[in-house]
MOPAC internal coordinates of N, CA, C and O (Angstrom, degrees):
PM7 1SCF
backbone

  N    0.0000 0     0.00 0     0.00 0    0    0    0
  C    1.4484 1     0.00 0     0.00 0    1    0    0
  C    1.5297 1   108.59 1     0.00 0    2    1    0
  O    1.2310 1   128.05 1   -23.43 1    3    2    1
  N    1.2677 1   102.11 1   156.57 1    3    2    1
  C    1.8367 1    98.43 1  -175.07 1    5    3    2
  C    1.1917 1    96.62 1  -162.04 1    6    5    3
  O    1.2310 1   129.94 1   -38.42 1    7    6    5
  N    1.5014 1    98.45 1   141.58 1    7    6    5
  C    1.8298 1   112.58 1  -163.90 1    9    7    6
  C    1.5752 1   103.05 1  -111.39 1   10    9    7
  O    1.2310 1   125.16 1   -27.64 1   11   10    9
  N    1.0156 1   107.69 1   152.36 1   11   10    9
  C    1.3162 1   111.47 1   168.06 1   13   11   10
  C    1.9638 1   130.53 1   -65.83 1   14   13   11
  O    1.2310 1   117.45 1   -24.58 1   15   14   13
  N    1.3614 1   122.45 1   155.42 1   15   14   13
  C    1.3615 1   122.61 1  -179.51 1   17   15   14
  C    1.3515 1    88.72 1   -48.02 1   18   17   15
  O    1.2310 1   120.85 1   104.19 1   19   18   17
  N    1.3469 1   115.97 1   -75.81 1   19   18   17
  C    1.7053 1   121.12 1  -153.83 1   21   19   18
  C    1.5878 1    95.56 1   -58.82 1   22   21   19
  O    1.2310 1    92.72 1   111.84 1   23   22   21
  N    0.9540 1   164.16 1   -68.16 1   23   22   21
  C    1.6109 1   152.60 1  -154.61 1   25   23   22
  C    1.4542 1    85.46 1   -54.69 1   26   25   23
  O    1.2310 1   108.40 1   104.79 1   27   26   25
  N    1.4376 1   139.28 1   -75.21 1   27   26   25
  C    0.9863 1   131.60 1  -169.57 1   29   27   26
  C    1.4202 1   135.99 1   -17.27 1   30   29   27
  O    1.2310 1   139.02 1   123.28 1   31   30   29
  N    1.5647 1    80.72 1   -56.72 1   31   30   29
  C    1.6426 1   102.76 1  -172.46 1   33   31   30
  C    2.1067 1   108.80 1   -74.96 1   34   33   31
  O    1.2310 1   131.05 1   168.02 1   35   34   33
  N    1.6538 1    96.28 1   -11.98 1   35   34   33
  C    1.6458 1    94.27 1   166.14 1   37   35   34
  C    1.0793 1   118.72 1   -61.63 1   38   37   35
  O    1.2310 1   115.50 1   155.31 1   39   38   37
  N    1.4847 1   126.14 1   -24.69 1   39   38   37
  C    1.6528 1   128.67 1   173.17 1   41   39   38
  C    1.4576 1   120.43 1   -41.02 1   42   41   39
  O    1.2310 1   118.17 1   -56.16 1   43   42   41
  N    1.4051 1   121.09 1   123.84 1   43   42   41
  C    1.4989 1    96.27 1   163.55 1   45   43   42
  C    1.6428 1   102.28 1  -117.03 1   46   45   43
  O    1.2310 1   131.42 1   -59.85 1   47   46   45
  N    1.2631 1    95.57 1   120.15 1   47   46   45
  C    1.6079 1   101.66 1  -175.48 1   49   47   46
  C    1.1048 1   109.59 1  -113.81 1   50   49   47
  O    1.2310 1   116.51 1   -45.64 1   51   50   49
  N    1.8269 1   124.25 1   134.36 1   51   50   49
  C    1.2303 1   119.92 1  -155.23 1   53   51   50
  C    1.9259 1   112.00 1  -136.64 1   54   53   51
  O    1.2310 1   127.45 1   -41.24 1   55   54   53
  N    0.9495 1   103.27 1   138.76 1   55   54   53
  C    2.1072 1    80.29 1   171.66 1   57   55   54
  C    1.5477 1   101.28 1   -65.76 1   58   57   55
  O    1.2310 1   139.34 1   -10.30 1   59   58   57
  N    1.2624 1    80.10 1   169.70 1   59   58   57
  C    2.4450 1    97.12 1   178.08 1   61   59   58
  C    1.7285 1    95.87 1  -174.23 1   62   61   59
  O    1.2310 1   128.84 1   -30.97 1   63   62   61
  N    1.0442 1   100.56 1   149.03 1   63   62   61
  C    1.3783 1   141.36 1   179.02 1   65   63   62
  C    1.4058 1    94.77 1   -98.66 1   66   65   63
  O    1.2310 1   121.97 1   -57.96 1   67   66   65
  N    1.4249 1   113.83 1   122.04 1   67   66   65
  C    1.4338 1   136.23 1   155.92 1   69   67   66
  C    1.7638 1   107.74 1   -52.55 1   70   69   67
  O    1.2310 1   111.99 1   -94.52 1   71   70   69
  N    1.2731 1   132.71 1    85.48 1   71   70   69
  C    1.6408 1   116.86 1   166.13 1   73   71   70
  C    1.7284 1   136.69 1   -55.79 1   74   73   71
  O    1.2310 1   145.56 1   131.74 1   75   74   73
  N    1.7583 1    67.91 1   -48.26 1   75   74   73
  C    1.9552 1    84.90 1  -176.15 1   77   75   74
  C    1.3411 1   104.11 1  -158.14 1   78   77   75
  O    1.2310 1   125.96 1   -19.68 1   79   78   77
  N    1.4642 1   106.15 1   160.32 1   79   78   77
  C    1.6482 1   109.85 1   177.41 1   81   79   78
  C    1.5989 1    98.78 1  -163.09 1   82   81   79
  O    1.2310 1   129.77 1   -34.25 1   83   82   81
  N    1.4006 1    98.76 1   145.75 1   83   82   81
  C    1.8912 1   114.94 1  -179.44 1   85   83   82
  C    1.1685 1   106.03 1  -141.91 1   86   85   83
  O    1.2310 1   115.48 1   -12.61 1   87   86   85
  N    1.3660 1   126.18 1   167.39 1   87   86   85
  C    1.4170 1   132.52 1  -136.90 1   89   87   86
  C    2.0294 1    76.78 1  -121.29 1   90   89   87
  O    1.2310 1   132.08 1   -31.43 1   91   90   89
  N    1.3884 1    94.27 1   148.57 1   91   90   89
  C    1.4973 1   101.01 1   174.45 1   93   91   90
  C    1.2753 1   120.74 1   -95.31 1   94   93   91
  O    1.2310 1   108.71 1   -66.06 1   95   94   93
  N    1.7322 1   138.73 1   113.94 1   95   94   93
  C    1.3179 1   114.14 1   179.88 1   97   95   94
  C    1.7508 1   115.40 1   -38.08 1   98   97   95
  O    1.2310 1   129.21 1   -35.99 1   99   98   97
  N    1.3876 1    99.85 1   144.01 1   99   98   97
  C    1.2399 1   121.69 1   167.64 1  101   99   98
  C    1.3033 1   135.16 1    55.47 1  102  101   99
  O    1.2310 1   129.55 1  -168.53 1  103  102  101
  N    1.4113 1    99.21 1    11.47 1  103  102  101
  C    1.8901 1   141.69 1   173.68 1  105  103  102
  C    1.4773 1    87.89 1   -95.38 1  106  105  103
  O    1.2310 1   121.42 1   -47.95 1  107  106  105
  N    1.6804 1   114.89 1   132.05 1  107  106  105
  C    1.4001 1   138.61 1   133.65 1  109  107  106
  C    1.6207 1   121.15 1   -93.77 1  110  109  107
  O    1.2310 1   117.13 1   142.81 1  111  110  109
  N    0.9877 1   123.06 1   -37.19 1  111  110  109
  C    1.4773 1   112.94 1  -162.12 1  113  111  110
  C    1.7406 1    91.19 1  -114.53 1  114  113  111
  O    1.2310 1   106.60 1  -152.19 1  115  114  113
  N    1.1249 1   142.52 1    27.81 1  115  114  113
  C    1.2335 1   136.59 1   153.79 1  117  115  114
  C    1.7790 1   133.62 1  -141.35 1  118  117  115
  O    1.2310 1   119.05 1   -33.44 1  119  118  117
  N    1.0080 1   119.42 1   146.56 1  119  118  117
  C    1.8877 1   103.75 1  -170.55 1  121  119  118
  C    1.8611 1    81.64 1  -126.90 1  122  121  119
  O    1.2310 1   134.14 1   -10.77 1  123  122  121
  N    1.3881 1    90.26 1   169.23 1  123  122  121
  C    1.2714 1   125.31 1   144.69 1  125  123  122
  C    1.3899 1   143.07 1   -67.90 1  126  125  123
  O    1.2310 1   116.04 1   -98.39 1  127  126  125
  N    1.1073 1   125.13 1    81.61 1  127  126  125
  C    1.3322 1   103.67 1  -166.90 1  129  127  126
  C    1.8531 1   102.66 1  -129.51 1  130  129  127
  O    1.2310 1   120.96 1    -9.88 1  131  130  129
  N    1.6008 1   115.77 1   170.12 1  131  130  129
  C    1.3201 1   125.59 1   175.76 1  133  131  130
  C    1.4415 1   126.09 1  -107.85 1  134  133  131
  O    1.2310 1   112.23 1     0.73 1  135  134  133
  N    0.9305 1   132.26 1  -179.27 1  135  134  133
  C    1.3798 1   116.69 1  -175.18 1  137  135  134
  C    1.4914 1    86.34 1  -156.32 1  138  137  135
  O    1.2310 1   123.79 1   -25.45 1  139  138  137
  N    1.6217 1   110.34 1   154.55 1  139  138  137
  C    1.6387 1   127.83 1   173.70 1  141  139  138
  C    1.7609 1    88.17 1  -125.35 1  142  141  139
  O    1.2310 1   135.52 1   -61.17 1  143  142  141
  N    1.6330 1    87.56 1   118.83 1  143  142  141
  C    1.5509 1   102.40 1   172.47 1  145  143  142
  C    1.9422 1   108.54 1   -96.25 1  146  145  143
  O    1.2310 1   128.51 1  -174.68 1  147  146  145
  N    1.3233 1   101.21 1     5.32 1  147  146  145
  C    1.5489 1   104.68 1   175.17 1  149  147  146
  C    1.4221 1   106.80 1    97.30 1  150  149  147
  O    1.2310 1   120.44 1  -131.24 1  151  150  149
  N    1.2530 1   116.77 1    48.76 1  151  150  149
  C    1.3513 1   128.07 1   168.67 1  153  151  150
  C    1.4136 1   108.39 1   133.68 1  154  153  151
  O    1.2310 1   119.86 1  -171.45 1  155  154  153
  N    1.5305 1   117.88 1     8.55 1  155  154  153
  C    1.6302 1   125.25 1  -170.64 1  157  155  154
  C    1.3027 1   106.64 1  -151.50 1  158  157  155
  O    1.2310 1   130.30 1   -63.54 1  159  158  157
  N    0.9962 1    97.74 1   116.46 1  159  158  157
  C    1.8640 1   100.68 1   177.56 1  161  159  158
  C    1.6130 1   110.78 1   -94.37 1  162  161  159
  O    1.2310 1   115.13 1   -18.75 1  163  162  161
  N    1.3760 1   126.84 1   161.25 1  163  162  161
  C    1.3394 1   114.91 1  -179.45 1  165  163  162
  C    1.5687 1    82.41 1  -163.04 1  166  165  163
  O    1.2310 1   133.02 1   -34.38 1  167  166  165
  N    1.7847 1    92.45 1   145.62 1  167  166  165
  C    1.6371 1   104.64 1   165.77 1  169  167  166
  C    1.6241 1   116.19 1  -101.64 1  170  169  167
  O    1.2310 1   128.21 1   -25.01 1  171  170  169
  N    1.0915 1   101.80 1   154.99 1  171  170  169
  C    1.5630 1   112.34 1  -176.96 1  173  171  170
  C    1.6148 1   124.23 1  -153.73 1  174  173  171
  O    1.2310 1   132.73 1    -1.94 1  175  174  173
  N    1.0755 1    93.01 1   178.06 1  175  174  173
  C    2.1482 1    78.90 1   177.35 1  177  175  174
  C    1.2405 1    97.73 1  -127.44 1  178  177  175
  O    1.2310 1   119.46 1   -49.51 1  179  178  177
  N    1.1240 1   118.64 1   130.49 1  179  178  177
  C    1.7533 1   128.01 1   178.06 1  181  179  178
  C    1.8856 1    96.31 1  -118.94 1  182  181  179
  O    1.2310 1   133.74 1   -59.60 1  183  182  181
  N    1.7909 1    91.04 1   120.40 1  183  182  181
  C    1.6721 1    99.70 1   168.35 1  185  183  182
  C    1.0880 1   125.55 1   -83.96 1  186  185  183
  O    1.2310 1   122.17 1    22.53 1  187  186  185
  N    1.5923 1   113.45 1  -157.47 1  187  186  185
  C    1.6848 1   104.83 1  -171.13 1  189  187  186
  C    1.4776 1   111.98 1    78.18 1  190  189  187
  O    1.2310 1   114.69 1  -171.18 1  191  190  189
  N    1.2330 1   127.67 1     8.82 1  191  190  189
  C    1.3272 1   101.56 1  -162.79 1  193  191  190
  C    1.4222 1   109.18 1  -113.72 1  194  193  191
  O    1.2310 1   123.20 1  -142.06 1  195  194  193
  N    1.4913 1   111.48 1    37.94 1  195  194  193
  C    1.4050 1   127.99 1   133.56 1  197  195  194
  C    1.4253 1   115.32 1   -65.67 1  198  197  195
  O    1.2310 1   107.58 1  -170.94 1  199  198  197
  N    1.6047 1   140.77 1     9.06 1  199  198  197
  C    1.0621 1   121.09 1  -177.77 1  201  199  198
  C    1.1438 1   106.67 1  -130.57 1  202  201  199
  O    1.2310 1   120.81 1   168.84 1  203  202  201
  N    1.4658 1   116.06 1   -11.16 1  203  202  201
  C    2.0620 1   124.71 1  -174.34 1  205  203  202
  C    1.8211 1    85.84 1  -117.51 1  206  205  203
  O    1.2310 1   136.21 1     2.85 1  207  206  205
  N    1.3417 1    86.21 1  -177.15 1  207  206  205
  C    1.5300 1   109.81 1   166.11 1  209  207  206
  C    1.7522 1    94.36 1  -126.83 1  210  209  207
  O    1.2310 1   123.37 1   -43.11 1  211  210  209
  N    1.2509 1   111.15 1   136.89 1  211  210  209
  C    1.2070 1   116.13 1   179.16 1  213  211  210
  C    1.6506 1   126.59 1   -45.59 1  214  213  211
  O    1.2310 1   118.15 1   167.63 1  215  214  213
  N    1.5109 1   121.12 1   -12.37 1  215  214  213
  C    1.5761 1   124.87 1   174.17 1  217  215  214
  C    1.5044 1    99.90 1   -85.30 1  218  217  215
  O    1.2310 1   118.37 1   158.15 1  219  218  217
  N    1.1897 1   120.71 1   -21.85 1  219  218  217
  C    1.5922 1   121.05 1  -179.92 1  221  219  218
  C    1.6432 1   107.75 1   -65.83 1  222  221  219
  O    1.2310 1   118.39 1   162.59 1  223  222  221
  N    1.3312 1   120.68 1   -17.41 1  223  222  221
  C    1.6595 1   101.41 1   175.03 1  225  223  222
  C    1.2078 1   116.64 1  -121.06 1  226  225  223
  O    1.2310 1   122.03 1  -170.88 1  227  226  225
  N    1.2879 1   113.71 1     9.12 1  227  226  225
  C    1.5943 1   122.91 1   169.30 1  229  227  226
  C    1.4303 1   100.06 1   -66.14 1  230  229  227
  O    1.2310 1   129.68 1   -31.15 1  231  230  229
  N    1.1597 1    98.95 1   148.85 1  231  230  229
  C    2.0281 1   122.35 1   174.96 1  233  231  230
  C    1.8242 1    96.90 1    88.48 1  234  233  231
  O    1.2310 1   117.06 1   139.38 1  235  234  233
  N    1.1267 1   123.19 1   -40.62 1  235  234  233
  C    1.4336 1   133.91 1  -173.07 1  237  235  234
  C    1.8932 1   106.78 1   -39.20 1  238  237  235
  O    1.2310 1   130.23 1   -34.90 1  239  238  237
  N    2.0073 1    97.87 1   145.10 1  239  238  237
  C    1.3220 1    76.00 1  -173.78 1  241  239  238
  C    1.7521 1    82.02 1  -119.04 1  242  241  239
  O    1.2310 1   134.10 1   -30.08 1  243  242  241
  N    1.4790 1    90.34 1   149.92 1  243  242  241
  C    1.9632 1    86.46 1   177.49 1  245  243  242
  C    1.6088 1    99.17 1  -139.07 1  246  245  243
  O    1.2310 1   133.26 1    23.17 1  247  246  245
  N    1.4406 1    91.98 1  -156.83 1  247  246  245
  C    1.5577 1   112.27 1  -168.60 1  249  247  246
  C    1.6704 1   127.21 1  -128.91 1  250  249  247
  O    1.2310 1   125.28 1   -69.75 1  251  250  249
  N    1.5806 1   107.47 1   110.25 1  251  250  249
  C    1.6554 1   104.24 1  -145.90 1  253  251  250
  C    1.2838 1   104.79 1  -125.59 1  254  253  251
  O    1.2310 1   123.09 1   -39.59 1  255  254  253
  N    1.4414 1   111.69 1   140.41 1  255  254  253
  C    1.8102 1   120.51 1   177.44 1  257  255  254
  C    1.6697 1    96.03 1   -90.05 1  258  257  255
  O    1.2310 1   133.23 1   -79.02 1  259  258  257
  N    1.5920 1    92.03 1   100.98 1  259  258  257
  C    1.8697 1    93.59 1   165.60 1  261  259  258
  C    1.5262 1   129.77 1  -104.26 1  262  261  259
  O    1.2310 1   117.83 1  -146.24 1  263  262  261
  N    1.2837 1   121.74 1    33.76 1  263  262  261
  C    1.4623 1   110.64 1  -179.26 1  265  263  262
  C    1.9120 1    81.99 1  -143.21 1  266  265  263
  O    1.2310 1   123.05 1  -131.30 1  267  266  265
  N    1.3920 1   111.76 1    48.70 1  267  266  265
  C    1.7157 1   108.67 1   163.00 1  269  267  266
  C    1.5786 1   106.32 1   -94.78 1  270  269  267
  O    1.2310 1   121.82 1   -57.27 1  271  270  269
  N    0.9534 1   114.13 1   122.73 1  271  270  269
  C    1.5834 1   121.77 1   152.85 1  273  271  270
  C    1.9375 1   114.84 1   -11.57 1  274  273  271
  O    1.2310 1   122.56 1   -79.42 1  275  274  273
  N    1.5297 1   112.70 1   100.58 1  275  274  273
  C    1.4184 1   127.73 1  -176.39 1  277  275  274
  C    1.8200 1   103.04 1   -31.81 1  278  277  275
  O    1.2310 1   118.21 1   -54.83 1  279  278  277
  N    1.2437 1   121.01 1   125.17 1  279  278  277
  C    1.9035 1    99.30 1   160.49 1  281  279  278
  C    1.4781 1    88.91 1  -142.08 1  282  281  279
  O    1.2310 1   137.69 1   -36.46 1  283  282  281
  N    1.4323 1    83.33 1   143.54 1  283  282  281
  C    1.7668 1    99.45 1   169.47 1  285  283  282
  C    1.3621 1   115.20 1   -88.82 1  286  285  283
  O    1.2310 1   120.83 1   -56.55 1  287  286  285
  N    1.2802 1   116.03 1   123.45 1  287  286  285
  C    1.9237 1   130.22 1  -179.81 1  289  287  286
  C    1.8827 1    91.90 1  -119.29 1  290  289  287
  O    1.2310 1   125.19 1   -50.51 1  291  290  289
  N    1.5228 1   107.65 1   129.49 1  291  290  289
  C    1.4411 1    90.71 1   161.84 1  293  291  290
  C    1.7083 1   109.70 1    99.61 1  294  293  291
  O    1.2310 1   123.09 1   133.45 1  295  294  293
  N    0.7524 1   111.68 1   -46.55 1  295  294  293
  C    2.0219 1   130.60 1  -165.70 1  297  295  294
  C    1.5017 1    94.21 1   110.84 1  298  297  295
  O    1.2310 1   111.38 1  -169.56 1  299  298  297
  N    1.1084 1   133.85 1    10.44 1  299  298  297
  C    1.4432 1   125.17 1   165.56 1  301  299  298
  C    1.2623 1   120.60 1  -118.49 1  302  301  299
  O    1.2310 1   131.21 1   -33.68 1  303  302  301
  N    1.3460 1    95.97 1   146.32 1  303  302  301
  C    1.9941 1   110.56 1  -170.29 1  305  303  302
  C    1.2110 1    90.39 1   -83.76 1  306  305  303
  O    1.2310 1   121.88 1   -45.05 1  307  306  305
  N    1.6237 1   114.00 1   134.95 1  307  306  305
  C    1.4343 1    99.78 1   147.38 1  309  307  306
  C    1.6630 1   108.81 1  -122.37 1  310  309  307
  O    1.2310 1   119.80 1   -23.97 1  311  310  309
  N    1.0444 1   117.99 1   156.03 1  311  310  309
  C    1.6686 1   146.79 1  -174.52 1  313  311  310
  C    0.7613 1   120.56 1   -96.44 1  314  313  311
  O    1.2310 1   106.33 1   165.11 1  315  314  313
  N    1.5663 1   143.00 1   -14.89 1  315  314  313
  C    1.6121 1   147.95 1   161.45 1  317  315  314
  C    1.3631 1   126.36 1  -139.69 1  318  317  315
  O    1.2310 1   112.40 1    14.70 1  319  318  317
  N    1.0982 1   131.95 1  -165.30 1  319  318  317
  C    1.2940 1   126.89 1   171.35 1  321  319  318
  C    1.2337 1   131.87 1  -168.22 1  322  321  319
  O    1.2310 1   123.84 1   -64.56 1  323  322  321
  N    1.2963 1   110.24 1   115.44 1  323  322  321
  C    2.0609 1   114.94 1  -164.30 1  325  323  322
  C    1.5207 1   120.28 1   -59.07 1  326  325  323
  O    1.2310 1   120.08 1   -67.40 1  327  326  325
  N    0.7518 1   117.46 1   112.60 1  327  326  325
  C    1.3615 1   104.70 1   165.03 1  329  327  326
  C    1.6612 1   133.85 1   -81.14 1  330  329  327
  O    1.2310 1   120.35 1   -19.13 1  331  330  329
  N    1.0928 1   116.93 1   160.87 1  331  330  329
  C    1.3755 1   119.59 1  -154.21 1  333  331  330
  C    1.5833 1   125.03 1  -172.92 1  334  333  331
  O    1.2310 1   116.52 1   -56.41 1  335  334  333
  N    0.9825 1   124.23 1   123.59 1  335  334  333
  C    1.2672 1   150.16 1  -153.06 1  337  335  334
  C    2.0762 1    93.21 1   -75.94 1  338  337  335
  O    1.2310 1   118.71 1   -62.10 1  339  338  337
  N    1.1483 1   120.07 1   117.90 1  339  338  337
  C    1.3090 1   135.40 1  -162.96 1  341  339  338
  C    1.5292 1   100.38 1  -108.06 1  342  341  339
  O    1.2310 1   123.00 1   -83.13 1  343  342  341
  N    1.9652 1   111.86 1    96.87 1  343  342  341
  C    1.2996 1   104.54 1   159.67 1  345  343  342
  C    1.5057 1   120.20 1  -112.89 1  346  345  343
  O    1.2310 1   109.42 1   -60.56 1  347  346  345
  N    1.2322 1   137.44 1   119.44 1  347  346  345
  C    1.6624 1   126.98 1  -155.20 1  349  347  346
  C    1.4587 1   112.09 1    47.31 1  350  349  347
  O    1.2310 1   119.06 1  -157.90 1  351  350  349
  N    0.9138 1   119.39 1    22.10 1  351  350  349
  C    1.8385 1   127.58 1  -179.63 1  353  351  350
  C    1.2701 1   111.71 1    75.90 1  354  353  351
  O    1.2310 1   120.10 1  -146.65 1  355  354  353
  N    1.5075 1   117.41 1    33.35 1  355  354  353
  C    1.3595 1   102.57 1   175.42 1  357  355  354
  C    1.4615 1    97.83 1  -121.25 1  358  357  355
  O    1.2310 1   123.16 1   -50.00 1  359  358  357
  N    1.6641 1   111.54 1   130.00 1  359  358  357
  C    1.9044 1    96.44 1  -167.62 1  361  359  358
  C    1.2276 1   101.17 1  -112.52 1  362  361  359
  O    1.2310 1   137.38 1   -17.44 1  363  362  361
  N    1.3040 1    83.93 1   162.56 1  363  362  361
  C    1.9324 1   122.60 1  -163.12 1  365  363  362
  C    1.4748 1    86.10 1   -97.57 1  366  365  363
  O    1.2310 1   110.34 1   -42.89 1  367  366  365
  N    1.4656 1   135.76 1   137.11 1  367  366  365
  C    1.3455 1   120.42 1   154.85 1  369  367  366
  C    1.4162 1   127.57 1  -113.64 1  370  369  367
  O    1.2310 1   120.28 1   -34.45 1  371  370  369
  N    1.5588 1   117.06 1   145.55 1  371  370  369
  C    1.3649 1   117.72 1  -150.63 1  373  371  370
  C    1.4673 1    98.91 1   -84.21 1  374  373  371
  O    1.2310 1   134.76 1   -41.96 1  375  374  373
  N    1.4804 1    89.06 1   138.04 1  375  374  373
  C    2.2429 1    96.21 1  -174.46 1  377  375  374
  C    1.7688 1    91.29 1  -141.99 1  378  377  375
  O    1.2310 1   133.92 1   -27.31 1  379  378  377
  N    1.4880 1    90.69 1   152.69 1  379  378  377
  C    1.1818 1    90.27 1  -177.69 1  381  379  378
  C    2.3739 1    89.26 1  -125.22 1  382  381  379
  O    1.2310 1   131.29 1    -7.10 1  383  382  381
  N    1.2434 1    95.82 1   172.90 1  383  382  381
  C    1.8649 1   101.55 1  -174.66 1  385  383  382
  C    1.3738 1   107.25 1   -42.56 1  386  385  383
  O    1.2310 1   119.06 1   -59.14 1  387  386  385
  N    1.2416 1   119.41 1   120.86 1  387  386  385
  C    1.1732 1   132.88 1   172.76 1  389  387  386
  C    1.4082 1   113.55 1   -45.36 1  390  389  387
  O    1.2310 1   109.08 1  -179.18 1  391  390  389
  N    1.1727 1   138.06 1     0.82 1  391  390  389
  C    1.8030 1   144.98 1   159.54 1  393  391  390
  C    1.1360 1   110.85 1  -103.23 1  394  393  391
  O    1.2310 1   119.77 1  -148.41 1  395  394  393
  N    1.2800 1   118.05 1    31.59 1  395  394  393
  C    1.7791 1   131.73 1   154.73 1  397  395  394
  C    1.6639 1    98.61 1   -96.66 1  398  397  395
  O    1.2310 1   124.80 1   -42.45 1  399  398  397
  N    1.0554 1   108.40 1   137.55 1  399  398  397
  C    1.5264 1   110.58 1  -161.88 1  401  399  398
  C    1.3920 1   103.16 1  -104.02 1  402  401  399
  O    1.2310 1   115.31 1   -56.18 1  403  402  401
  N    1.4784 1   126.50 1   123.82 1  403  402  401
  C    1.3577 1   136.32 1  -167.58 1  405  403  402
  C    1.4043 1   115.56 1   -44.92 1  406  405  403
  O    1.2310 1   118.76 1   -58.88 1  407  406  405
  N    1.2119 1   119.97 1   121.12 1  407  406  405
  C    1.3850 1   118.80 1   172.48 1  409  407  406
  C    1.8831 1   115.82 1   111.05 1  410  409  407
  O    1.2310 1   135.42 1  -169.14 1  411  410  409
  N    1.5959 1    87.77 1    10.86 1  411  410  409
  C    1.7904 1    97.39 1  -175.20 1  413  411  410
  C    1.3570 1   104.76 1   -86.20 1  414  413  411
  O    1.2310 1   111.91 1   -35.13 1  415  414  413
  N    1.6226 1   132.85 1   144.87 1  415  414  413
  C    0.9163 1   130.38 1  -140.01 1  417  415  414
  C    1.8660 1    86.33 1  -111.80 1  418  417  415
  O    1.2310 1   123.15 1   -49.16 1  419  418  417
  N    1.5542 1   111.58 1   130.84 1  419  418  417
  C    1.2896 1   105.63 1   164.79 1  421  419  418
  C    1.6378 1   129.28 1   -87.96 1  422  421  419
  O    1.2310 1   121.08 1   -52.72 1  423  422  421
  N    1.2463 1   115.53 1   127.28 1  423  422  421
  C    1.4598 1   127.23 1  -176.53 1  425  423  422
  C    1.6038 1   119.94 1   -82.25 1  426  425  423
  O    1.2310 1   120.10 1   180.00 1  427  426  425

């Protein structure tokens, strides 16, 4: 499948700082976690998390699709979404130098 420049460019993909994250009752492979877009916090659910414990990605800075359509997984909404490098399904998440200032828009 292959998308067009312009759909592409509808993405708004942003750096964020991991704030906080908690484990969901009765969820294994997904947490809760928030993100600081640099003056905007947003919740989301980041999977995989059969492979961290949820204090392992706090402080972390990654790379997030924030203008996707809200869906609730879990009883929780999430509002963005990390991206991440998929090896045997366990993801790597994409960060760029922590002196990229939260909330810079990736091109």
């Amino acid at each position: 499948m292959t998308i067009t420049y312009d759909d592409f460019a509808k993405l708004q993909i942003q750096v964020a700082k991991i704030v906080s994250t908690e484990k969901i009752p009765g969820k294994t492979k997904i947490i809760k976690g928030v993100i600081d877009l640099g003056g905007e916090t947003r919740s989301l659910i980041i999977g995989g998390a059969q492979f961290f414990t949820p204090e392992e990605l706090v402080g972390k800075t990654v790379i997030a699709i924030t203008n996707l359509e809200p869906k609730t997984v879990g009883g929780v909404e999430s509002n963005a979404m990390l991206l991440a490098a998929d090896a045997n399904e366990k993801p790597f998440w994409l960060t760029v130098d922590e002196s990229v200032p939260l909330g810079t828009k990736i091109k």
